[in-house]
C-alpha positions as CSV (number, residue, x, y, z in Angstrom):
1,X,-10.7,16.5,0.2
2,X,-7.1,16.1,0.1
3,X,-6.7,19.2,2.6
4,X,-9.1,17.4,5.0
5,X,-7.4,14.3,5.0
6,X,-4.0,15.9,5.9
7,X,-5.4,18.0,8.4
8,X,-7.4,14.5,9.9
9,X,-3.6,12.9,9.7
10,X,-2.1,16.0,11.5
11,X,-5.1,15.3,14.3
12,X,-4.6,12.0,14.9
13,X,-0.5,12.5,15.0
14,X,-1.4,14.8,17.5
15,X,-3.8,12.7,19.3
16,X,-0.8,10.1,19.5
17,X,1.7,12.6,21.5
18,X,3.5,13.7,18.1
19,X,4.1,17.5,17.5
20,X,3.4,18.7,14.1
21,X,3.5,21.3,11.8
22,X,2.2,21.9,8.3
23,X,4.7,22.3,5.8
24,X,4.8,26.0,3.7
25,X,4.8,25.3,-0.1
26,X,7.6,27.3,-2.1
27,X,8.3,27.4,-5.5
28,X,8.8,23.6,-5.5
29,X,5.7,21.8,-4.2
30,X,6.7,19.8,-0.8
31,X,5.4,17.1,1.9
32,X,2.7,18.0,3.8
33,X,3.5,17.2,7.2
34,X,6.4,17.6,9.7
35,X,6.3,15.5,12.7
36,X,8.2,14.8,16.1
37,X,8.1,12.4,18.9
38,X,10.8,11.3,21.5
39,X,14.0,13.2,19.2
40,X,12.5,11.1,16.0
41,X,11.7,13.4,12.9
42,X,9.5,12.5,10.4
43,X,8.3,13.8,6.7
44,X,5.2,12.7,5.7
45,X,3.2,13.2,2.3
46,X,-0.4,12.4,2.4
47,X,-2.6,10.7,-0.8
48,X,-5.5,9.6,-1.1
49,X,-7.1,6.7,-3.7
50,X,-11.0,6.7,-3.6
51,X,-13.3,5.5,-6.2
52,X,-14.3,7.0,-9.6
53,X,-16.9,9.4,-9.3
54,X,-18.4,8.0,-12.8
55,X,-18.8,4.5,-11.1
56,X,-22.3,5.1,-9.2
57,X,-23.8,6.6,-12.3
58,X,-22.2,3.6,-14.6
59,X,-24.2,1.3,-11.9
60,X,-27.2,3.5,-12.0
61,X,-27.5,2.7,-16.0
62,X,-26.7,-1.2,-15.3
63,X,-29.9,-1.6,-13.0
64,X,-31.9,0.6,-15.2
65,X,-31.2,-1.1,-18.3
66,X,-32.1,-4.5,-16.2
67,X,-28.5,-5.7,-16.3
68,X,-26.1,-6.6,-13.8
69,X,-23.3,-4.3,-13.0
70,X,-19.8,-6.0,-12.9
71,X,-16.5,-5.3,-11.8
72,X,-12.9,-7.1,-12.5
73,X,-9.8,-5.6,-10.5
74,X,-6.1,-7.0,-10.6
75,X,-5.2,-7.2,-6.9
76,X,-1.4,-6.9,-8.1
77,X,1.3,-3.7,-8.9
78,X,-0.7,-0.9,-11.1
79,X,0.9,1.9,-12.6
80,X,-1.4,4.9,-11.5
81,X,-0.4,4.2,-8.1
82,X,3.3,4.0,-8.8
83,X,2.8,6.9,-10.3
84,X,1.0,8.4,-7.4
85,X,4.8,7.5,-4.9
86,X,6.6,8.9,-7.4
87,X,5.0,12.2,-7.0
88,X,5.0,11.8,-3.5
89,X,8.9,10.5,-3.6
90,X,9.2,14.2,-5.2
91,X,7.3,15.9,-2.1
92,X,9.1,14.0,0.2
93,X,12.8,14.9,-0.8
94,X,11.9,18.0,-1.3
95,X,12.3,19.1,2.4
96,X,15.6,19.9,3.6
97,X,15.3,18.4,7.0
98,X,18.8,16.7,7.7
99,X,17.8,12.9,7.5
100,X,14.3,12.5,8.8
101,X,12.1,9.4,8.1
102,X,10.3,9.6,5.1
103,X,6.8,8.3,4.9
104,X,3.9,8.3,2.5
105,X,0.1,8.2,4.6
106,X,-2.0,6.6,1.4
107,X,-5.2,7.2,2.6
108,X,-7.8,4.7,0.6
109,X,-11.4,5.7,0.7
110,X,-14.7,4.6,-0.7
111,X,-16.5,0.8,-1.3
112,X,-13.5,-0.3,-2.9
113,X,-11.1,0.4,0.0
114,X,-10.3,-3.0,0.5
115,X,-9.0,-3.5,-3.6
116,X,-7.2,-0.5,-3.5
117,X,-5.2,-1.5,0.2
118,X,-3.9,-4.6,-2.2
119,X,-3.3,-2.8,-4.9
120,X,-0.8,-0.8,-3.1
121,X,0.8,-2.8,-1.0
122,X,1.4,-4.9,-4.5
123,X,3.2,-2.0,-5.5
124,X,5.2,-1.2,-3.0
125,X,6.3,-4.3,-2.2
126,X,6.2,-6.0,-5.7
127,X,4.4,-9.0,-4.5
128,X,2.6,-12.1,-6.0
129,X,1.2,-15.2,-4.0
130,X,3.1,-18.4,-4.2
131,X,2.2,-22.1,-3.9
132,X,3.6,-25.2,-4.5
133,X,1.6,-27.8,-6.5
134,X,3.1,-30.6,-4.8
135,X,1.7,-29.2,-1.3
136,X,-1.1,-27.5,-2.0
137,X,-1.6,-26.6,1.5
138,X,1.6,-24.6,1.3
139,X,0.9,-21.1,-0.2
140,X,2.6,-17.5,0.7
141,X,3.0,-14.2,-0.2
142,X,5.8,-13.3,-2.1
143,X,7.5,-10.1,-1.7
144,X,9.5,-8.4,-4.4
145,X,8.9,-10.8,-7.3
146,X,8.0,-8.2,-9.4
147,X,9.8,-4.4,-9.7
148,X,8.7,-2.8,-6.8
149,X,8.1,1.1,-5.6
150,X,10.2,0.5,-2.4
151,X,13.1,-0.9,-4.1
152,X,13.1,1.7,-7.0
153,X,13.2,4.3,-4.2
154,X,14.6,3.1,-1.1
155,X,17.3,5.6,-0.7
156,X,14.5,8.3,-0.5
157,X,11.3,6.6,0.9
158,X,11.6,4.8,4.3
159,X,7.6,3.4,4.7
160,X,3.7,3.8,4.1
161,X,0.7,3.8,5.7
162,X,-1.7,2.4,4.3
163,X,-5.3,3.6,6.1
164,X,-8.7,3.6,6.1
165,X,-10.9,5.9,8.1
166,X,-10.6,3.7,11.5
167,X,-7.5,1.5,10.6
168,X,-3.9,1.3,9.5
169,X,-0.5,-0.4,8.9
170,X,2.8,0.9,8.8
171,X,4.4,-0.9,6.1
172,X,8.5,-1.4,6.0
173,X,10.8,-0.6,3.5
174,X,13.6,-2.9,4.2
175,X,16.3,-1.4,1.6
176,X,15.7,1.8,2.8
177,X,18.8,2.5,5.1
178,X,16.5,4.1,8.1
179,X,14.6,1.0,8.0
180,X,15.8,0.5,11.5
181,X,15.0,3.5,12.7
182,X,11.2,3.2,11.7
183,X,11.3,-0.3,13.4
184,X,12.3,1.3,16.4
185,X,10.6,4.6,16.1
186,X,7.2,5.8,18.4
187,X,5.5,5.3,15.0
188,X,5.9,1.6,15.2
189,X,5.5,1.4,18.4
190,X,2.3,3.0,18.3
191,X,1.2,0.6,15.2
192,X,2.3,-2.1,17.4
193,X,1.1,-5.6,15.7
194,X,0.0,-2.9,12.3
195,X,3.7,-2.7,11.4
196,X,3.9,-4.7,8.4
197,X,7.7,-5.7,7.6
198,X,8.1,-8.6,5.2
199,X,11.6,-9.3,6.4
200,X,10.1,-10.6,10.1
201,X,7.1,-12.1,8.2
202,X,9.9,-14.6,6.3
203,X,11.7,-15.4,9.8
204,X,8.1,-16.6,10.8
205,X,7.5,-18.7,8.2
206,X,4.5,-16.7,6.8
207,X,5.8,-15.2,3.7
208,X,8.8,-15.2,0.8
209,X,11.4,-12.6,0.4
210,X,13.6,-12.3,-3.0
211,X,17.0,-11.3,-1.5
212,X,18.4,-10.6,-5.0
213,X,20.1,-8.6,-7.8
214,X,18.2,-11.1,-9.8
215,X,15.8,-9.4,-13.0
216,X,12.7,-8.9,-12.6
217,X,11.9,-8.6,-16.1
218,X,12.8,-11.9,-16.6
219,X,9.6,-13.7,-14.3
220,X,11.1,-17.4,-15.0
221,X,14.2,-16.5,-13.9
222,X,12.3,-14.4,-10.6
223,X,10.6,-17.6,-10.2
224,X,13.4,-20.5,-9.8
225,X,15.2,-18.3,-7.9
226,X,12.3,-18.6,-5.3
227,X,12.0,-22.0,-6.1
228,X,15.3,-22.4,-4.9
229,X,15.6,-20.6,-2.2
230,X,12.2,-22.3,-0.5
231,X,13.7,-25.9,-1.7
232,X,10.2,-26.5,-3.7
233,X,10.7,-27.1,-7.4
234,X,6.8,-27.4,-8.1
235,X,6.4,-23.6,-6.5
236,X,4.0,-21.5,-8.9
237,X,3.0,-17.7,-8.7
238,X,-0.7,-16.1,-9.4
239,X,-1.6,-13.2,-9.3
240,X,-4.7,-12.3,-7.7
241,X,-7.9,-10.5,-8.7
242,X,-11.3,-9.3,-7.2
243,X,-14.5,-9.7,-9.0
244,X,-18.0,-8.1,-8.0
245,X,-21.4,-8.5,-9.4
246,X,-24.2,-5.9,-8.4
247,X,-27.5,-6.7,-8.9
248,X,-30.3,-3.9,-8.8
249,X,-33.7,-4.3,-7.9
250,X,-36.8,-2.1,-8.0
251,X,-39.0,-2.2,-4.9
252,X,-42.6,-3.2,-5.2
253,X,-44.7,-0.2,-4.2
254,X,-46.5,-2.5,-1.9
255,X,-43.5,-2.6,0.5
256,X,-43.5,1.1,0.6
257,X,-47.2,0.6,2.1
């Protein structure tokens, strides 16, 4: 699977007017792809994060056992997948290309797709939602609250897609110091309104940024800095979660008539 999904990336680079080549593993295991367009270079590593195989039968045994199947997911910063960048971190610098853009393509597959596209943009981005009790209409995301992926490695990982099979979004590091040059680069301009940069979404009003040296261990302190910053003492953070219930049901044999 893995193989397949690099060589659909390669395709669809391709498709897009990019030349690329696979990467040849050494002793020390590398990127997988190599990519040019208009005298950019980028290094890309490709991952994917699908469902556990176990989870159909688990549901199988719910229905059979005349129960309902249910499922409770954090939507926030999990350490499998920051796990997962730090391997990919390792692929990545482990080309010798003089200064590309560095990129991991996380591809996320399967029923929970839509959990896991959270999930990682939670830990890249160390992000939690905000809202302020005393406006209750007023709520944003809040980016970098928490330790974050692109912080930890900024100097050596630039941005991320984040796809499914028909869609994407080109997600920003903005301490990485080529962030620029991916804003400018025929990536982004082939993601067009998918680039997702949490620096232009603060200018518009539509998210929260902590700019600062601040601790994030220490979540209270994380917090009335935001408070601060926004002007709105009442602001709180929650994290979000996703929760499923699956019901099974056996079909009358009538229907089948």
């Amino acid at each position: 699977m893995p193989d397949d999904v690099a060589k659909a990336v390669s395709n669809l680079l391709g498709y897009l007017g990019f030349a690329v080549e696979f990467l040849q593993e050494g002793a020390t295991k590398k990127a997988d792809l190599f990519a040019v367009k208009d005298g950019e270079h980028f290094v890309i590593e490709v991952k994917t994060k699908e469902d556990d195989a176990r989870r159909g039968e688990q549901m199988e045994r719910a229905f059979d056992r005349g129960s309902l199947y249910e499922e409770v997911h954090p939507m926030g910063r999990r350490n499998r997948i920051s796990g997962i960048v730090h391997q990919g971190v390792r692929q990545l610098t482990a080309h010798a290309e003089s200064d590309p853009i560095r990129l991991l393509w996380l591809v996320v597959l399967g029923p929970r797709a839509t959990v896991y596209e959270s999930q990682i943009r939670a830990t890249l981005f160390g992000s939690t939602r905000v809202y302020d009790l005393q406006e209750t209409s007023w709520q944003r995301d809040c980016f970098f609250f928490y330790h974050s992926d692109f912080f930890r490695w900024h100097e050596d990982l630039d941005g991320a897609v984040i796809a499914r099979a028909r869609s994407g979004q080109l997600c920003v590091n903005p301490f990485s110091p080529r962030a620029d040059r991916l804003r400018r680069s025929p990536l982004a301009v082939t993601f067009g309104a998918g680039v997702f940069d949490p620096i232009l979404l603060e200018a518009t009003g539509d998210a929260c940024v902590v700019d600062s040296d601040i601790d994030r261990s220490d979540e209270g302190a994380v917090l009335r800095f935001v408070q601060r910053k926004y002007g709105r003492p009442m602001l709180m953070n929650i994290d979000m979660g996703h929760h499923e219930v699956w019901a099974g049901f056996k079909l009358d044999d009538e229907l089948d008539r």
